[in-house]
C-alpha positions in Angstrom: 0.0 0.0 0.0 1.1 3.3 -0.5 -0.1 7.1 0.5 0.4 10.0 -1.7 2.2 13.1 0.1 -1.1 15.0 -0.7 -3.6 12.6 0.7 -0.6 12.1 3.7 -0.5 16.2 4.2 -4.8 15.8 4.3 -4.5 13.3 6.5 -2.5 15.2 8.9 -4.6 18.6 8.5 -7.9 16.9 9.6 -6.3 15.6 12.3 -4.6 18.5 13.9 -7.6 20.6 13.0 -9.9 18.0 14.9 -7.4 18.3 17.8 -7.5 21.8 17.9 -11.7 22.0 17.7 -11.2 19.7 20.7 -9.5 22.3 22.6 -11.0 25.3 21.7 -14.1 23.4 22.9 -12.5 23.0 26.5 -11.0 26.8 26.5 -14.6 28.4 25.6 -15.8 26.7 28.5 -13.7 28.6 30.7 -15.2 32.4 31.2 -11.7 33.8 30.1 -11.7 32.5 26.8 -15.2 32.6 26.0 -15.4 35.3 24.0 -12.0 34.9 22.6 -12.2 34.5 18.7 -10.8 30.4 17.4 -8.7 32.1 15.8 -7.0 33.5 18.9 -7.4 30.6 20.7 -5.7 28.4 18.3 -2.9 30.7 18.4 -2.3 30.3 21.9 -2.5 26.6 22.4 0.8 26.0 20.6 1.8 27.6 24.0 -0.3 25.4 26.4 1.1 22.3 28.1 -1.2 19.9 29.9 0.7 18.5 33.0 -0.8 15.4 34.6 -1.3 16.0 38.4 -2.5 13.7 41.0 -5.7 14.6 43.6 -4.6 16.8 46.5 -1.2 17.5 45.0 -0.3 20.9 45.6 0.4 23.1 42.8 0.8 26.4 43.5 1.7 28.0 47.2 -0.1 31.7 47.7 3.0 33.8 48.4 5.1 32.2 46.1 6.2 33.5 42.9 4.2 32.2 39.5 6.3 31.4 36.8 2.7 29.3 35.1 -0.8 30.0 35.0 -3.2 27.0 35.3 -6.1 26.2 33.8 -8.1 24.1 35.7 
């Protein structure tokens, strides 16, 4: 079998653009981003990390100095 670099490059658009509907889905949900434009919040979520955490784990200490923001 073979794939054409076209159908190859398709193939990888729908899936990154599927990807990114996925999380623009999540972001409008948060009352930050709910107004923001897709295109805005595509742009930023080459810049957003997830980080797998564990219940009660503490994140953030009040006092100390942020160097993340977190969306929760």
């Amino acid at each position: 079998m073979t794939l054409t670099k076209v159908d190859y490059k398709n193939l990888v658009l729908k899936i990154s653009l599927k990807a990114q509907a996925k999380i623009n889905a999540f972001l409008k949900l948060l009352p930050f981003f709910s107004t923001w434009p897709a295109k805005w919040l595509t742009r930023i979520q080459f810049d957003l990390h997830p980080v797998k955490l564990i219940r009660n784990q503490e994140v953030y200490r009040e006092g100390e100095l942020a160097n993340n923001v977190y969306l929760i």
